[in-house]
Wavefront OBJ file of the C-alpha trace (Angstrom):
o trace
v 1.003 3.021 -46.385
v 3.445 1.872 -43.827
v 4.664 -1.792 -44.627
v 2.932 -3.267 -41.655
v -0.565 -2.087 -42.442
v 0.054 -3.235 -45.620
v 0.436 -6.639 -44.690
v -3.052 -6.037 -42.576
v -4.352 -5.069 -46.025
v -3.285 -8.131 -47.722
v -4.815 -10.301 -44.926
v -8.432 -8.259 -45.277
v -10.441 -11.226 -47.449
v -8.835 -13.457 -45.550
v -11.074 -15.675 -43.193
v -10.594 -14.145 -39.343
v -10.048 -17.423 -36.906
v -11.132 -17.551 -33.917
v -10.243 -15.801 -30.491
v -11.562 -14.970 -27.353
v -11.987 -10.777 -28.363
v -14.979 -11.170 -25.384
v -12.693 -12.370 -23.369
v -10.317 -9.227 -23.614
v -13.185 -6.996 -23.678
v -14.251 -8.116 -20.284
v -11.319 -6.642 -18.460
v -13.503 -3.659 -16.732
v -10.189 -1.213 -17.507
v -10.253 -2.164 -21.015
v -11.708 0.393 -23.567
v -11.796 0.425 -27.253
v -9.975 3.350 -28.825
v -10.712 5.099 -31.973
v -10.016 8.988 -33.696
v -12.769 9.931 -31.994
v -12.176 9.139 -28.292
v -8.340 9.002 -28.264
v -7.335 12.795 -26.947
v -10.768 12.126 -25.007
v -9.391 8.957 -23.427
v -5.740 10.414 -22.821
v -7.407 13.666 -20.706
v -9.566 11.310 -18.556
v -6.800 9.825 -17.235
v -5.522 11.000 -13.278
v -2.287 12.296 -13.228
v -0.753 9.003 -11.834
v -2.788 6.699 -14.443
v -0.464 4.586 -17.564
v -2.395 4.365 -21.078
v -1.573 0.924 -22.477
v -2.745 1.154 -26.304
v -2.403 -2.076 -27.914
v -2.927 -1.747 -32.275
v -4.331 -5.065 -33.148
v -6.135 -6.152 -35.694
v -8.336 -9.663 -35.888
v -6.660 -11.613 -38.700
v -3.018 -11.414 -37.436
v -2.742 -14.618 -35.298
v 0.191 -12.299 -33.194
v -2.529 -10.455 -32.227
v -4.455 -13.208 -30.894
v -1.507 -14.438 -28.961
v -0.933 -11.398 -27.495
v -4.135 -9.497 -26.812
v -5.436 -12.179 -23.933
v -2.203 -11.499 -22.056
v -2.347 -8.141 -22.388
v -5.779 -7.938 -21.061
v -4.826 -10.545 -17.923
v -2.007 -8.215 -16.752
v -3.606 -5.219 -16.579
v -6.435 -6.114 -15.159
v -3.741 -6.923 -12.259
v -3.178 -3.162 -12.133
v -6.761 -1.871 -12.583
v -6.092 1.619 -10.604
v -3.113 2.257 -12.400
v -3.303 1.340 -16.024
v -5.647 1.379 -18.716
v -5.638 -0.642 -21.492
v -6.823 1.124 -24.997
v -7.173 -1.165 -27.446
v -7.377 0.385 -31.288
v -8.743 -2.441 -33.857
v -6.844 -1.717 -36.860
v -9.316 -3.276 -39.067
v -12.048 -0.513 -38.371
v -9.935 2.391 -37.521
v -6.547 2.890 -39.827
v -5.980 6.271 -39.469
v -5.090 6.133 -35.993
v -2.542 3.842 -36.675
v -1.396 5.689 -39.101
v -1.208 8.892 -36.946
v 0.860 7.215 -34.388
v 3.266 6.101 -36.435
v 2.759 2.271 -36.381
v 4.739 0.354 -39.132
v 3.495 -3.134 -38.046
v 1.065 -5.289 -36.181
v 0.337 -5.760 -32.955
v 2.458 -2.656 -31.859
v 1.730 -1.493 -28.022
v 2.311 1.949 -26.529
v 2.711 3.089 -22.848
v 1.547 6.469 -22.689
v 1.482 8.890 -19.334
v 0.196 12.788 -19.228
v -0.023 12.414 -23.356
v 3.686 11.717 -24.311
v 4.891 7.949 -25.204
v 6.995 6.659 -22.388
v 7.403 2.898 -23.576
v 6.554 0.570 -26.085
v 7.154 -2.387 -28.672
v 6.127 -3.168 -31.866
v 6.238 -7.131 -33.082
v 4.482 -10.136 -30.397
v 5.849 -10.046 -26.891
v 5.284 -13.080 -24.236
v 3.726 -12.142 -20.816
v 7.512 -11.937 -19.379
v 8.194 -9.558 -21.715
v 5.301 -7.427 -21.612
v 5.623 -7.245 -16.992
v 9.316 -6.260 -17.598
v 7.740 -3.218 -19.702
v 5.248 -2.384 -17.224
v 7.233 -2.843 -14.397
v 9.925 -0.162 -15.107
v 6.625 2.483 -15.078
v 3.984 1.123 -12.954
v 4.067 2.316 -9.281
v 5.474 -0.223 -6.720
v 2.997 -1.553 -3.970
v 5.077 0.180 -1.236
v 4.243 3.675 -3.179
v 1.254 2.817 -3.004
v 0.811 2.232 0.443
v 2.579 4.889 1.595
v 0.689 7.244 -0.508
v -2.451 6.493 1.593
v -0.789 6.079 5.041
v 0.560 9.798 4.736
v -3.196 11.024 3.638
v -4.258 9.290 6.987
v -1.159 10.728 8.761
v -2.335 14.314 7.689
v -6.130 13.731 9.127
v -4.364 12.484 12.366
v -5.209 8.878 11.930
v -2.335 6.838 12.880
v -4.193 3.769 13.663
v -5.372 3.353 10.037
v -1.869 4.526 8.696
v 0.591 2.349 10.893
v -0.721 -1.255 8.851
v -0.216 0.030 5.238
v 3.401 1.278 6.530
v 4.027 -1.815 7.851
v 3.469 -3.996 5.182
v 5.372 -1.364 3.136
v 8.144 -1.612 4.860
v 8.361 -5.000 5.249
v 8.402 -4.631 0.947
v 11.520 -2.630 1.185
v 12.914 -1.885 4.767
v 15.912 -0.123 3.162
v 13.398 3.507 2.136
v 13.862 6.246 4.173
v 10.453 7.652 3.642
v 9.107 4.457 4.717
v 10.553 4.512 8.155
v 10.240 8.036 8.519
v 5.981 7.807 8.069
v 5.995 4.623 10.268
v 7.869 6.283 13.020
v 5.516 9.411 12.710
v 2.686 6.880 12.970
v 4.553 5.183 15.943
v 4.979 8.226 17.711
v 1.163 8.908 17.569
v 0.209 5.810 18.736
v 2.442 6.027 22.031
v 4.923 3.298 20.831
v 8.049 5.328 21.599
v 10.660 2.569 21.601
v 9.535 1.043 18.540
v 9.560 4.970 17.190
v 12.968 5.320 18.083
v 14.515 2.281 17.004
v 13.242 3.115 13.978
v 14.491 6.187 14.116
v 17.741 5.265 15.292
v 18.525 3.263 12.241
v 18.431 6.301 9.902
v 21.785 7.438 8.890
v 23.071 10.779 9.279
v 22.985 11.519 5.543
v 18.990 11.369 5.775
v 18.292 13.388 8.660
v 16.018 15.880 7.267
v 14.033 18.510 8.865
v 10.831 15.812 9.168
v 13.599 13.723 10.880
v 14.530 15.914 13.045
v 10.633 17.108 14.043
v 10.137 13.248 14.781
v 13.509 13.485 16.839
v 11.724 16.439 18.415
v 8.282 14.488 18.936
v 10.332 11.522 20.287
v 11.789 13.509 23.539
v 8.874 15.302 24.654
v 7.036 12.360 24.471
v 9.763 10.865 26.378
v 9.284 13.264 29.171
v 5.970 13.631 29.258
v 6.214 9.956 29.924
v 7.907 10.501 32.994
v 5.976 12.328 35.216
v 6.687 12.684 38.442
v 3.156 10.894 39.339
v 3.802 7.670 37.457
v 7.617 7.849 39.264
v 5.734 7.955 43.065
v 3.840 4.953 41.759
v 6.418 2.761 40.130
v 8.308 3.633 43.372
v 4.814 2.448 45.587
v 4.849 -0.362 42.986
v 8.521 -1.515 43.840
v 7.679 -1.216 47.706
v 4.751 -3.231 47.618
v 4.574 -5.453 44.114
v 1.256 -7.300 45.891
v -1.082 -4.438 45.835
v -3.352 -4.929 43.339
v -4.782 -1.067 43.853
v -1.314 0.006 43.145
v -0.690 -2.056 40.441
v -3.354 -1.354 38.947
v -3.171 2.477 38.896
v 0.455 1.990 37.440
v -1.157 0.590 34.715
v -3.831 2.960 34.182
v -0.526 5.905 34.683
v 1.135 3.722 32.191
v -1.549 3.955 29.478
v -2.416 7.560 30.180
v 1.332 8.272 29.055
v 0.906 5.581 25.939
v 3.110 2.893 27.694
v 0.721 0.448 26.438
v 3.209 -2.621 26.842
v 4.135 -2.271 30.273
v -0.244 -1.355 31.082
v -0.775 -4.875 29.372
v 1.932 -6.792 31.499
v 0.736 -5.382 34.664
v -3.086 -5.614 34.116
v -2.230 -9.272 32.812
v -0.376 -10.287 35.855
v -3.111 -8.806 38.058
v -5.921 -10.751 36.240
v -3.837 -13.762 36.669
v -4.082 -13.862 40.388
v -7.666 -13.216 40.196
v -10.094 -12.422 37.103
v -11.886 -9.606 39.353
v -9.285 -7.628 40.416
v -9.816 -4.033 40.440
v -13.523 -4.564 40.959
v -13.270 -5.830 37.493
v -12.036 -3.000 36.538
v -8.585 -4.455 35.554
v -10.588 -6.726 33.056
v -12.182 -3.613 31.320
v -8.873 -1.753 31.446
v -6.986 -4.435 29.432
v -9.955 -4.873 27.177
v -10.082 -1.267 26.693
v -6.561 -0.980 25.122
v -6.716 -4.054 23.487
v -9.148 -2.193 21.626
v -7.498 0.855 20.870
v -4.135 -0.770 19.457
v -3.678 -0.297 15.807
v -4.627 -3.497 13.170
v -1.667 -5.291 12.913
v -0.466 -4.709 15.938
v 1.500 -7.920 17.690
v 0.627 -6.430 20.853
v -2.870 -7.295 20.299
v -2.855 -10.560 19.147
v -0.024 -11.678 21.805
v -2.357 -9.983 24.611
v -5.262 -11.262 23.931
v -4.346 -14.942 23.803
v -2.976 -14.645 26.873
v -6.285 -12.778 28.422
v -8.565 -15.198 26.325
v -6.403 -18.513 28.027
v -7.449 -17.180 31.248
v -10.889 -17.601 30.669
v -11.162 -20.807 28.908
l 1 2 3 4 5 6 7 8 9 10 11 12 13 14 15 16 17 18 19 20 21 22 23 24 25 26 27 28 29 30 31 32 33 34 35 36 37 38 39 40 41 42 43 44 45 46 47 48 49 50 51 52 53 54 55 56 57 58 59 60 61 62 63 64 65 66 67 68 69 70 71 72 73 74 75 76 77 78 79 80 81 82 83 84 85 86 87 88 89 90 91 92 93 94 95 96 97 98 99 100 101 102 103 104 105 106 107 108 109 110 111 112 113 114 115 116 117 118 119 120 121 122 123 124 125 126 127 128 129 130 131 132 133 134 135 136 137 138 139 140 141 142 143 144 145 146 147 148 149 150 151 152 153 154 155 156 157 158 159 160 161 162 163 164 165 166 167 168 169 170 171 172 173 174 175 176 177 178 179 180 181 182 183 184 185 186 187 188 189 190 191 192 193 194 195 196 197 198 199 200 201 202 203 204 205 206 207 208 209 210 211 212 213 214 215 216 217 218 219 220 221 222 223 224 225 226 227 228 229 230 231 232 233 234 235 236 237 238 239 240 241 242 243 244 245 246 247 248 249 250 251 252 253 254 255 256 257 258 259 260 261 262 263 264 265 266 267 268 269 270 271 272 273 274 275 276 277 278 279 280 281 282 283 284 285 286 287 288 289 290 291 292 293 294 295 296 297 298 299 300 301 302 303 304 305 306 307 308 309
């Protein structure tokens, strides 16, 4: 047998100290691997999930160093990773079939082949700098679910995840591209095409140049010759609060929801009721429909809220 195990052997009578195996147990993506459930475990696994097997055994005090940490970081990345433990002290042949020459020994294993892994006691530096080169990145993540919301046409839910990805890494393309597709939905055309704007000619795909696309007719559309009579009426007579306020209800219609806010705003300024209270309602109204995480939103409604306190 492989020099390693053989050590294990010579440690078998001797007295196994104590460690916290509960502890590592606990860790609800933790499972104990064996001959029996190993192919099992590796075909369970989704197509994006990371097999961590870890070869221990109880009497090698490496072990016990290293099993805890094991078990604390990848309970960090519960979704992604699972963490197989084999006790080498019940199940050799395993070991033996994986070609382990020494304990502990870990293995990072994806779709059934061995991407990664380190035989010998590792620290919990160590062991993240392993992980880290195969685990998905947080922005990945996120952008993963904002494009399944993007494809059922919900924007709203997508636009937070993409902007917390991108404020992970503003540099990816496919990050700005999915948050100005989100924009554009949600009627925030400026912020769309600065986005847009910033994307260098090398990267202009074909879903770059749909946005583009999406961007000008939106653009248009925003510029009807109805909301042009009433910024016009608007510029005449800045007082009116029945033309004001139907500038801002134009404005919204054609998802300028900035400029609807700063005109409903000033209007409940001069007085609370204006519009038969229907200015209130208005503002509240698209308040309501901006995305989480919007700054509109918050800025808006302190402002509204200051009004009435």
């Amino acid at each position: 047998m492989v020099s390693g195990l053989n050590q294990y052997h010579a440690l078998v009578g001797y007295k196994c100290m104590e460690r916290p195996v509960e502890q590592v147990m606990s860790a609800p993506n933790t499972i104990e691997i064996s001959v029996a459930n190993f192919q099992q475990t590796i075909q369970q696994l989704t197509p994006d999930q990371l097999l961590l097997v870890e070869f221990w055994a109880p009497e090698m005090e490496a072990c016990q160093a290293m099993s805890p940490i094991l078990a604390k970081v990848a309970a960090e990345h519960s979704h992604a990773l699972v963490l197989g433990r084999v006790n080498c002290a019940a199940d050799q042949q395993l070991a033996m079939q994986c070609g382990v020459r020494s304990l502990p020994t870990v293995m990072l294993i994806k779709e059934g082949k061995m991407l990664d892994g380190f035989d010998g006691g590792a620290d919990e530096m160590q062991i993240r700098a392993l992980l880290d080169k195969h685990l998905p990145k947080e922005q990945d993540q996120l952008l993963a679910q904002a494009r399944e919301h993007l494809q059922q046409q919900q924007a709203g839910d997508a636009y937070p995840l993409l902007k917390r990805a991108i404020e992970l890494d503003s540099s990816r393309v496919d990050i700005k591209l999915a948050l100005s597709d989100a924009l554009l939905a949600l009627g925030k055309l400026a912020d769309a095409e600065s986005l847009l704007r910033s994307i260098g000619m090398a990267d202009q795909d074909g879903y770059y140049q749909s946005l583009m696309a999406q961007l000008e007719l939106k653009q248009q559309a925003a510029q009807s010759p109805e909301l042009k009579q009433l910024e016009e009426q608007h510029a005449a007579s800045p007082d009116d609060p029945q033309v004001s306020f139907r500038l801002a209800v134009q404005y919204q219609a054609a998802n300028r929801s900035e400029e609807a806010l700063a005109l409903l705003l000033s209007l409940l300024k001069k007085d609370l009721n204006a519009a038969d209270g229907d200015a209130k309602a208005a503002l509240l109204d698209i308040l309501a429909t901006l995305p989480q995480g919007d700054p509109l939103a918050g800025t808006y409604r302190r402002q509204f809220y200051s009004l009435l306190y």
